[in-house]
Structure formats: structure tokens, C-alpha cells
C-alpha positions in Angstrom: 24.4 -15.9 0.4 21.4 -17.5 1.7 21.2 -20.8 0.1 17.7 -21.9 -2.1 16.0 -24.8 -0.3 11.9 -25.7 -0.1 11.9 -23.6 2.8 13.5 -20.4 2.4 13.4 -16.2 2.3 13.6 -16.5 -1.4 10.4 -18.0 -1.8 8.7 -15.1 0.2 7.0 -12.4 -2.4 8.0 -8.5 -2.4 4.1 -8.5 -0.3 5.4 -11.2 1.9 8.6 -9.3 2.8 7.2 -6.1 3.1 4.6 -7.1 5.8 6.8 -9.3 7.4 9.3 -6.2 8.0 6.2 -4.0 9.0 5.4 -6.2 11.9 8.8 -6.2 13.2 9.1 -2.3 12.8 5.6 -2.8 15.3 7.3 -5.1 17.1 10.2 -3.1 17.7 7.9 -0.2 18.9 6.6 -2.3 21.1 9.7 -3.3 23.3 11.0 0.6 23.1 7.1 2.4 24.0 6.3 -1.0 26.5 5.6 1.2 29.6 3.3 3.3 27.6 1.7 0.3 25.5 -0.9 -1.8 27.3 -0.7 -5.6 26.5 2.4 -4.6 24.7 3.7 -8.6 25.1 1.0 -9.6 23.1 1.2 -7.4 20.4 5.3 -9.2 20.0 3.9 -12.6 20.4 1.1 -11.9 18.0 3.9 -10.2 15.3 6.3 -13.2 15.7 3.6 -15.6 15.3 2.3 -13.8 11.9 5.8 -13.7 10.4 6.6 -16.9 10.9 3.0 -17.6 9.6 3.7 -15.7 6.4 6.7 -17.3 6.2 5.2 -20.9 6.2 2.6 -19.9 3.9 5.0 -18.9 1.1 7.1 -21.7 1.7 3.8 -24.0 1.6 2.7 -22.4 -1.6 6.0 -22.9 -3.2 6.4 -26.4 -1.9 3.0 -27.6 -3.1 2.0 -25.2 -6.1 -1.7 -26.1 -6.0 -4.3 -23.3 -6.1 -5.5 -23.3 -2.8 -2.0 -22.8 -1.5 -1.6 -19.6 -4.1 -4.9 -17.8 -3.4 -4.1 -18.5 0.5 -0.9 -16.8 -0.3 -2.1 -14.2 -2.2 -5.3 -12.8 -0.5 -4.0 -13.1 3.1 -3.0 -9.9 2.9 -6.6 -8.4 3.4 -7.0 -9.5 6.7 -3.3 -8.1 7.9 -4.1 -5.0 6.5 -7.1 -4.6 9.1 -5.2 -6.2 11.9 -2.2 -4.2 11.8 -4.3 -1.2 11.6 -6.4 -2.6 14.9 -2.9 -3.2 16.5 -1.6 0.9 16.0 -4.9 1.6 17.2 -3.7 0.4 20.6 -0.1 2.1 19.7 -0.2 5.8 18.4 -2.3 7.7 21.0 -0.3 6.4 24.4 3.1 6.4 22.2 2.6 10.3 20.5 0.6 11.1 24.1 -0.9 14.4 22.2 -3.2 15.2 19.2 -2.1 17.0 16.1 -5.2 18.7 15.0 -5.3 22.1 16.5 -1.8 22.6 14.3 -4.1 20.7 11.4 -6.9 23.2 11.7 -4.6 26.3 11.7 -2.3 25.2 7.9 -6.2 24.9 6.7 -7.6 28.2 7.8 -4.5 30.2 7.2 -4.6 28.3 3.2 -8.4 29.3 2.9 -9.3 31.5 5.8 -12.4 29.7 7.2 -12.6 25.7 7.8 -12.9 24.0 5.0 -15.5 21.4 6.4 -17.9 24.4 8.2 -17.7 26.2 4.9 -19.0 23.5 3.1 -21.7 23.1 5.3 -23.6 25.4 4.0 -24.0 23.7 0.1 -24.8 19.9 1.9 -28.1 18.6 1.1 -29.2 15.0 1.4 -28.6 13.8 -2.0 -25.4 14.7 -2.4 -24.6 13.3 0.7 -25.8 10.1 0.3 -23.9 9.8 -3.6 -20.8 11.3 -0.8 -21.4 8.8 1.8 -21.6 5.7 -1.1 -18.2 6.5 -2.8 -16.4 7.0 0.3 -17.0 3.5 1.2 -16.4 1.8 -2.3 -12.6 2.5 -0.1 -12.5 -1.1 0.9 -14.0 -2.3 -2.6 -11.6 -0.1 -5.0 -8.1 -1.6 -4.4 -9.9 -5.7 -4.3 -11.7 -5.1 -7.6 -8.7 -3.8 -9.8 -6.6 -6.8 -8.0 -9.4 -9.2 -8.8 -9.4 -7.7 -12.7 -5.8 -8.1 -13.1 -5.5 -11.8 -11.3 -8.6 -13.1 -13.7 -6.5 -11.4 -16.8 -3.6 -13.8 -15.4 -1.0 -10.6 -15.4 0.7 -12.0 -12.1 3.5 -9.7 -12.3 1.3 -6.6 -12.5 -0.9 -8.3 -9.9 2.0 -8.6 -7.5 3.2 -4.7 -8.5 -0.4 -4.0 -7.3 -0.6 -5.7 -4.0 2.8 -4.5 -3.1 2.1 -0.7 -3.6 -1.4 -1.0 -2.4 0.2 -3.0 1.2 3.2 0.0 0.5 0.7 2.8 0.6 -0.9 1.6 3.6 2.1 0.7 5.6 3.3 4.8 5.1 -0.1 5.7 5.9 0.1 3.7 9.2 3.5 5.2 9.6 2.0 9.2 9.1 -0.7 8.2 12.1 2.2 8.0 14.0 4.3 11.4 13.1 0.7 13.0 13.1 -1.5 12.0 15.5 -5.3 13.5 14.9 -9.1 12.4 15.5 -10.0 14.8 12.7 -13.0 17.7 11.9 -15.9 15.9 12.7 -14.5 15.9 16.5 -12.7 18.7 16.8 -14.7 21.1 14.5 -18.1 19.5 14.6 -20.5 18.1 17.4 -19.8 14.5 16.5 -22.7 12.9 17.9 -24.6 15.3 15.6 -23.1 14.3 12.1 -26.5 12.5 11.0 -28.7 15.5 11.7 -26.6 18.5 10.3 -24.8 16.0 7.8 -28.8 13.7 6.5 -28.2 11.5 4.1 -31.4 9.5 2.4 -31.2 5.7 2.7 -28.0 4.2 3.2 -25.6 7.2 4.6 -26.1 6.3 8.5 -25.8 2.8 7.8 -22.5 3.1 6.7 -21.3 5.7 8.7 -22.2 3.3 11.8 -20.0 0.6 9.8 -17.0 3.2 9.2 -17.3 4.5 12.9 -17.1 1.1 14.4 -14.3 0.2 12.2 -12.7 3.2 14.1 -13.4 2.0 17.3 -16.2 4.2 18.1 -19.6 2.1 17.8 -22.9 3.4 18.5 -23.1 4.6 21.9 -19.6 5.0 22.7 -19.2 7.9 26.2 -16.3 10.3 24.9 -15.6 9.4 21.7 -12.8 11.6 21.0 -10.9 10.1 23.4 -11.0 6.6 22.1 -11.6 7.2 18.0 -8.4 5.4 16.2 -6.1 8.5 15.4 -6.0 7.9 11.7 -5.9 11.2 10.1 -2.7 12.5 8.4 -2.3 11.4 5.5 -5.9 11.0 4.2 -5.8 7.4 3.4 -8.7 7.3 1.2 -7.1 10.2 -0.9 -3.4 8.2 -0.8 -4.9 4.7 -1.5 -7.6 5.9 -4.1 -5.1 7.8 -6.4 -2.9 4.7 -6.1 -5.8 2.7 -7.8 -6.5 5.2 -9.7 -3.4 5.2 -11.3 -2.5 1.8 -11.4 -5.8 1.5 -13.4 -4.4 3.8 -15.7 -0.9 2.3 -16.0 -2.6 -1.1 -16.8 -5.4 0.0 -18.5 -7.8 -1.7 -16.6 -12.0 -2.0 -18.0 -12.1 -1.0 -14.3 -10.9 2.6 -14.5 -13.8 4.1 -16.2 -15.2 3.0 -13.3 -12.9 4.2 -10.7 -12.4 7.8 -11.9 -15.4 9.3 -11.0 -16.2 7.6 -8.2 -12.5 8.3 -7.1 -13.2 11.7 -7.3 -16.2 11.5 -5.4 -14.3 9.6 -2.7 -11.4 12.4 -2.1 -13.7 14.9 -2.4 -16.2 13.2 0.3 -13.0 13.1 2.3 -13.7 17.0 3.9 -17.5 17.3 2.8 -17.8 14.5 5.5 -15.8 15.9 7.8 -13.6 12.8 8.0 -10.6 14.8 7.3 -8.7 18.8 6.8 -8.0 19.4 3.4 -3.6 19.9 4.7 -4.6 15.6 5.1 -5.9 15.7 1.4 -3.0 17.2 0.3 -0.4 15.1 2.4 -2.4 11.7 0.9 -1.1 13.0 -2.7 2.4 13.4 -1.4 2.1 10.0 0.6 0.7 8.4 -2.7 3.6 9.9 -5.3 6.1 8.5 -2.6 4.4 5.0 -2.6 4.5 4.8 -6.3 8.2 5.7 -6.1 9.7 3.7 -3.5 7.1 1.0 -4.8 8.7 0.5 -8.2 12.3 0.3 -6.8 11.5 -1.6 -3.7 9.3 -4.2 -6.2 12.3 -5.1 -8.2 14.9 -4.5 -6.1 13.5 -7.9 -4.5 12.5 -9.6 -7.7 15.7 -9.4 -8.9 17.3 -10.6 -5.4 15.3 -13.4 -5.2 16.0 -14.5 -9.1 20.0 -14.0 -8.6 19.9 -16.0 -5.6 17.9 -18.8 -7.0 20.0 -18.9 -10.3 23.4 -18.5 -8.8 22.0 -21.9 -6.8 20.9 -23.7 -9.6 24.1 -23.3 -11.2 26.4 -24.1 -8.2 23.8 -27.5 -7.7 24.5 -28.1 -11.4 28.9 -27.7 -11.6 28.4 -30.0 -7.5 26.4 -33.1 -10.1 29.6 -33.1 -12.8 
């Protein structure tokens, strides 16, 4: 039994633990792929660092239980999301060695005999385009609002459920890139460097496409895109982490869902209209997403009730040690 002190596992979050295993799973991949992996060593130096750094931030927020130690502990997590996904960036393509789409393109057009994305070509018009291009990037806003609703509400425990299957759903994501490599429709079916002619929107739709794209690694100007876009296809993440919200916001019964349904729906549905992804990736983010919520609940308390075991069984033994 590990024993309760100031600084121990048992003061690390299911969040904490979860991340903290992710990195190693990286980390592992790492040592096995590290003829294929450039700057492979740095990748393990940089996961050991951030576990340990987790690590000492739990154990700092539990040592001095003041606020700025809590929020630091809480909303750390939006910054490993992004890094993590930057390191597999460096990881899936050299490690998989091959692209999944041409086996991605075929499951669509024998389900709907054309391609879905060229089909739909044909109804795009500016407007809806832009309305398109808007709700799928309310992506990055969706999951930090309904957090943000629930934390003000002070429902910590349904604030922690929240981060951990939100941080779940993207770590299976990250694990789908690499089982199924793929760079997606607008490359493969579509003349990329042509997406903001065939595919106009009105005011803001290249803006944020140039955001999304360099987010991806492929900025304004990039020679060859295909070859270097992060492979980020299967499962649709947008469809897996939206529904997550989306539910979640119905579970809770957030002011925030009549907010999130819609434009939810807009979001999935922008998914293929935008040629970011083949429906087969639409449908393997609903599958992704009902396995999230599943493993998520189980996971969740499997940990909770760990932790509070351990930490009671302590107490007690501390107590019969004083008579």
C-alpha cells in the first residue's frame, strides 16, 4: 500500500493520472520507434520532466490549498492537450510510414457511391460557409466554456468528471491517429491550395482556416503540404469531443447546452462540408465518443475510490500508532 504523505500519488487527480500515463505510453513509443523518430531523446526528457511536473503541482496544490495553487492545478491541462498533440505530430507519420486514406475514401464511396465532400460541393455557397467555418472553430471554445460553467457553479466533482472525459476523449483520439494514419479530403480529394476559392466564405472563413491550418503544421506558404500536415484524421475529433460536450451538457443540465446544440451540429456537420474529414471519420468519432463516456465513468471512480481507501485506511492506522 503506498503510504499518504504531503507528497504522494494519492494526491494526483483522475486528470493528473491519466496524462501522466499518456506521456509515458509516448514515452514508451519513443524508446521502441527511436530509429524512426527524430529527436526522439527529447521527446523522453520532455515526458519525464512533465510527469514529474504534474506530479509537483498536485502535490503543491494539496500542500498549500490556496487558489492559485488549485486553478494552476486545474487548467494546466489546456496547454498538455496542445503539446502532446504537437509531440505525435512528430510521431505518427515516420512510426505508421503509410497513409490510411485511399482505404478511407473507398468505406465512403462504397456507403454513398460518390465522395461525400465533392458531392457536397455542389450546394456550398458563401454564407453557409462562413456560419460552417464559425462553428467549427467554437472546437477549442466548447469543452473550456461548459468546464468554466460547471467550476463557477462550484460542482467540483462534475468538474473533475468533465476534464477527465474531455482529456479521455482526446487521449483515444491521439491513439486512432496512430492505428489510422490520414491527411484527409481536402488533400487527397481536393486541390488544397484551392480550398478558399472553390470553398469562399464572407468575412472571417480564411482567417480561421489559416489559424486551423497552422495549428496543423501547414502555415501559409508551406511547399508540399500533404507531406508535412499533422495526420489527425480518424476519428473525427471534433465529432468525438463535441458529442462529449454535448452530452455532458445534457447530463448536467448546463444553461450552456442550448447553446451547444446547434452549434454542435453545425460543427459535425462542417466536419465533411469543409473537407476536413470522410464521413467513415464521422462515424468512428461517435464510436470513439460512446467508448470515452464508458471507460470514462469507470476509470473516474475507479481512482476516486483508490485514492479515498488509501487515504482513510491511513488515517486510521496514524490514529490506532497515537493510542
Amino acid at each position: 500500500m503506498m503510504k499518504f504523505r504531503n507528497y504522494s500519488f494519492l494526491n494526483l487527480y483522475a486528470t493528473d493520472l491519466l496524462i501522466i500515463s499518456f506521456v509515458t505510453f509516448l514515452t514508451i513509443l519513443n524508446i521502441v520507434f527511436a530509429s524512426k523518430v527524430d529527436n526522439w531523446a527529447n521527446h523522453i526528457f520532455f515526458n519525464t520532466l512533465f510527469s514529474f511536473f504534474i506530479y509537483f503541482i498536485a502535490n503543491k496544490d494539496a500542500e498549500r490549498k490556496n487558489i492559485f495553487w488549485e486553478q494552476f492545478h486545474y487548467w494546466y491541462i489546456l496547454p498538455a492537450i496542445f503539446i502532446s498533440f504537437k509531440e505525435i505530430y512528430f510521431m505518427v507519420k515516420p512510426i505508421a510510414g503509410f497513409d490510411c486514406d485511399p482505404h478511407l475514401i473507398a468505406i465512403d464511396k462504397f456507403i454513398f457511391g460518390v465522395n461525400p465532400t465533392e458531392y457536397l460541393a455542389q450546394f456550398s455557397n458563401p454564407v453557409l460557409t462562413e456560419i460552417l467555418q464559425i462553428a467549427y472553430s467554437t472546437f477549442f471554445f466548447l469543452p473550456i466554456i461548459l468546464i468554466v460553467e460547471l467550476q463557477i457553479k462550484k460542482r467540483i466533482l462534475d468538474f473533475r468528471f468533465t476534464t477527465f472525459s474531455i482529456i479521455l476523449g482526446f487521449v483515444l483520439s491521439y491513439i486512432g491517429y496512430f492505428l489510422v494514419p490520414a491527411v484527409g479530403p481536402r488533400f487527397t480529394l481536393h486541390n488544397f491550395e484551392m480550398t478558399n476559392i472553390e470553398l469562399p466564405g464572407i468575412w472571417l472563413t480564411n482567417y480561421l482556416r489559416e489559424i486551423i491550418n497552422a495549428a496543423e503544421s501547414v502555415p501559409t506558404g508551406t511547399l508540399n503540404p500533404i507531406e508535412v500536415v499533422q495526420r489527425d484524421v480518424f476519428p473525427s475529433g471534433h465529432t468525438q469531443m463535441t458529442l462529449i460536450v454535448m452530452f455532458l451538457s445534457y447530463k448536467f443540465r448546463t444553461k450552456f447546452r442550448y447553446f451547444v446544440y446547434p452549434t454542435g451540429a453545425l460543427l459535425i456537420f462542417a466536419t465533411v462540408y469543409l473537407r476536413y474529414h470522410y464521413v467513415v471519420d464521422v462515424v468512428a468519432g461517435i464510436l470513439f465518443m460512446i467508448l470515452t463516456m464508458y471507460l470514462a465513468k469507470y476509470l473516474f471512480n475507479w481512482w476516486n475510490k483508490y485514492r479515498n481507501k488509501e487515504i482513510f485506511e491511513y488515517n486510521n492506522h496514524s490514529i490506532s500508532n497515537m493510542k
